[in-house]
C-alpha positions as CSV (number, residue, x, y, z in Angstrom):
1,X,0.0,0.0,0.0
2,X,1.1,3.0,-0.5
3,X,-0.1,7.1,-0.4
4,X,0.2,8.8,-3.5
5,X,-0.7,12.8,-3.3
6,X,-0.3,14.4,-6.5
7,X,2.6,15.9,-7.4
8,X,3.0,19.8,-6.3
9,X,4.5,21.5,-9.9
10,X,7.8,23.9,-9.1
11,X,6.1,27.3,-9.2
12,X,3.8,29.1,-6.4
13,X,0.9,29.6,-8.8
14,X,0.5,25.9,-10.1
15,X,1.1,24.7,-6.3
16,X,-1.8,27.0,-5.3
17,X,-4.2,25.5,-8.0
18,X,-2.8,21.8,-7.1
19,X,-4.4,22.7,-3.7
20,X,-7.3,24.3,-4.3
21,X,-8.5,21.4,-6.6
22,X,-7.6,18.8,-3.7
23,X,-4.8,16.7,-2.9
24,X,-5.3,13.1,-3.4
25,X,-4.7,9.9,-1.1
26,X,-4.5,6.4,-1.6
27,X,-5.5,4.8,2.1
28,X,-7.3,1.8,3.6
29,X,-10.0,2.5,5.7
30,X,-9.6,1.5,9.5
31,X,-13.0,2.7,10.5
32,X,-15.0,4.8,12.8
33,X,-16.2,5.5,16.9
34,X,-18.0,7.8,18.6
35,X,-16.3,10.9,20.4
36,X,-17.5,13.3,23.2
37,X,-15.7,16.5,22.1
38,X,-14.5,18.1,19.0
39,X,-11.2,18.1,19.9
40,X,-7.9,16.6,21.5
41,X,-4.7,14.8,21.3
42,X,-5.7,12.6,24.4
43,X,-9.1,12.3,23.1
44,X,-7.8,11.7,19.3
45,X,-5.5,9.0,20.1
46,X,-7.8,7.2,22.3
47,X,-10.3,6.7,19.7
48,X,-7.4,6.1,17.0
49,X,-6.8,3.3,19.8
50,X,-10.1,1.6,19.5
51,X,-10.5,2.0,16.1
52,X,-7.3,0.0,16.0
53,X,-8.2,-2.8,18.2
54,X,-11.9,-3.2,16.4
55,X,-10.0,-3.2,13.4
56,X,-7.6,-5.9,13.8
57,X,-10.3,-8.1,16.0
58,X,-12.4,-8.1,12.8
59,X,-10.1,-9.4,11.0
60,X,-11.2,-8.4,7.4
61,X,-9.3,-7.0,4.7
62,X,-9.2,-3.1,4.8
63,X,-11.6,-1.8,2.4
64,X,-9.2,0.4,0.1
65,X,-10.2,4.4,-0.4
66,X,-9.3,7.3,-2.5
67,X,-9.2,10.5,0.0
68,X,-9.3,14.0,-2.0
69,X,-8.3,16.8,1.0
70,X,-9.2,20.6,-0.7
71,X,-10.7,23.3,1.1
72,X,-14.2,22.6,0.4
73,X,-13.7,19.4,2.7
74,X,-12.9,16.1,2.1
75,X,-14.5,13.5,-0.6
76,X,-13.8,9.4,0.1
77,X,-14.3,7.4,-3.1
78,X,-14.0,3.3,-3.0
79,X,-11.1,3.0,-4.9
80,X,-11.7,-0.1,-7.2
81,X,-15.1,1.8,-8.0
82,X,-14.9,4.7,-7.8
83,X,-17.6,5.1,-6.0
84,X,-18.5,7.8,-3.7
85,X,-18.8,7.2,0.0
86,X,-18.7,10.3,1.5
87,X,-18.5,14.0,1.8
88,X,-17.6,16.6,4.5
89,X,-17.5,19.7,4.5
90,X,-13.9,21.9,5.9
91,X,-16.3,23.2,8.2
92,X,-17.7,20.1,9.8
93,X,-13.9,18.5,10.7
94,X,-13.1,20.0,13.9
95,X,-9.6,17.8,14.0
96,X,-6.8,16.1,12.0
97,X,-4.1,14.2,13.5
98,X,-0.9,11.7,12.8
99,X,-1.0,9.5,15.9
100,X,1.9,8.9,17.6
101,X,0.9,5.4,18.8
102,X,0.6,3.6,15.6
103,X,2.9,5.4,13.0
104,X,1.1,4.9,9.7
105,X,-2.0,6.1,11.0
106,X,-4.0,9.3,10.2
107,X,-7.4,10.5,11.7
108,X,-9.9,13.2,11.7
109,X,-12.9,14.3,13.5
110,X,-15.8,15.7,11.8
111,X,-19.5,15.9,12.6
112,X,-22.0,13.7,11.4
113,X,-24.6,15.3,8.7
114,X,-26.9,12.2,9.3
115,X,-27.5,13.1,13.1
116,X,-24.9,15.7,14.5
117,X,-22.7,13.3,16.4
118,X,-18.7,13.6,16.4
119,X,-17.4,11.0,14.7
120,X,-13.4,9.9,14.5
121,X,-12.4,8.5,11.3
122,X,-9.1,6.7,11.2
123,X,-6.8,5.6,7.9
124,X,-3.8,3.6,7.2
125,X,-1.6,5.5,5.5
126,X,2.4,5.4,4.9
127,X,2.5,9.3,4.2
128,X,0.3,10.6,7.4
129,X,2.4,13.4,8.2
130,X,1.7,15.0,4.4
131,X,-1.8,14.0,4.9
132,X,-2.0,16.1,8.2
133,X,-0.6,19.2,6.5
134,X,-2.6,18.8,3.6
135,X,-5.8,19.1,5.9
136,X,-4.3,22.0,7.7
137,X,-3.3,23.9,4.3
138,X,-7.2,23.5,3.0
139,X,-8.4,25.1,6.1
140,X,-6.4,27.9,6.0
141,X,-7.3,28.5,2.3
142,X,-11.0,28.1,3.1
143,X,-10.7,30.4,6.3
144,X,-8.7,32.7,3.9
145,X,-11.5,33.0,1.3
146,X,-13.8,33.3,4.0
147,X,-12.4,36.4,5.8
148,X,-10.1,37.9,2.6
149,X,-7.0,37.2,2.4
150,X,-4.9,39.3,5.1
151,X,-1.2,39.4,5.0
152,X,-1.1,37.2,7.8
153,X,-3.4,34.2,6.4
154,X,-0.7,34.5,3.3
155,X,1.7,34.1,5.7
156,X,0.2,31.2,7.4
157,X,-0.4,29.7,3.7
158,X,3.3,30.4,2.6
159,X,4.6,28.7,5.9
160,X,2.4,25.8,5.4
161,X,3.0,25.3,2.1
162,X,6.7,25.3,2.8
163,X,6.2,22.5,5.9
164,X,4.2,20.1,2.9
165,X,6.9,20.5,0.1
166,X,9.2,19.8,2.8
167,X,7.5,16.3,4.1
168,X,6.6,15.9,0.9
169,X,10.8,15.9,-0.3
170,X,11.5,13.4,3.1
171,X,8.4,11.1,2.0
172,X,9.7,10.6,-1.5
173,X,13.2,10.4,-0.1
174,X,12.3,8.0,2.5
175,X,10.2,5.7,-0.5
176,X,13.3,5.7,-2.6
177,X,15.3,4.3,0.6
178,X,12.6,1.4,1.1
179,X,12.3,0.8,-2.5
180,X,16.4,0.8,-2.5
181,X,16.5,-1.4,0.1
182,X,13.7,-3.8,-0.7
183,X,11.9,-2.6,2.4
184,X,8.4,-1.3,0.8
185,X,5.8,-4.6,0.7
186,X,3.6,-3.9,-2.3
């Protein structure tokens, strides 16, 4: 398995429209719990935690998604069909974390547009850090274009786009080492 975003083009401009369209993911799907509050590392990690445990107790193979982050929200397809299986608006994920329990694994909460509830969504992923980022970067374009762009939101935006480029670069570098040295199971 691995997590493919699209590839960010050398000047500012084409980076910017990369982003805005949506970054895309190839992950497998861990599953879902319940969480009391919008928010938190402690609370984060102990859902991450169960999701884990129900996951492996099941058993069954990992159903395979494609995850687009832009800052309209996120959009899961099934990979093998394409088929849509969510999508959640910027403004309804309170939360994005890489958990620092179980290394390949990224998480968000958002809440529920069937009945309001908040909901923690975990993925495998071997690129969770770049998937983190990319989460943060659409919300600071949407909260951009929702308040104008000030010289500080650009700010925020050039700083952030930096930090992705930059995991991005150790990602690809770190894939050529496993690839190198046989290390990457396909």
């Amino acid at each position: 398995m691995s997590s493919c975003p699209v590839q960010l083009p050398e000047n500012w401009t084409d980076t910017r429209e990369t982003l805005l369209e949506g970054m895309v993911f190839q992950l497998k799907y861990l599953g879902m719990t319940l969480v009391e509050e919008p928010k938190g590392e402690e609370l984060s990690a102990a859902a991450v935690k169960r999701i884990v445990a129900t996951a492996k107790a099941g058993g069954k193979k990992l159903q395979k998604v494609t995850l687009k982050v832009s800052p309209l929200g996120i959009i899961l397809y099934e990979s093998v069909s394409n088929q849509l299986i969510e999508n959640v608006s910027i403004y309804r994920i309170s939360y994005c974390t890489a958990d620092k329990m179980h290394d390949k694994v990224f998480a968000y909460i958002a809440q529920s547009q069937r009945n309001e509830t908040l909901e923690c969504h975990a993925y495998l992923c071997t690129k969770r850090k770049v998937v983190s980022v990319s989460f943060r970067v659409a919300f600071e374009f949407w909260q951009a274009a929702k308040e104008g762009i000030s010289c500080l939101s650009f700010f925020r935006f050039l700083l952030s786009l930096f930090l992705l480029c930059l995991l991005l670069a150790l990602s690809i570098l770190n894939l050529i080492d496993q690839v190198f040295f046989g290390l990457l199971e396909f």
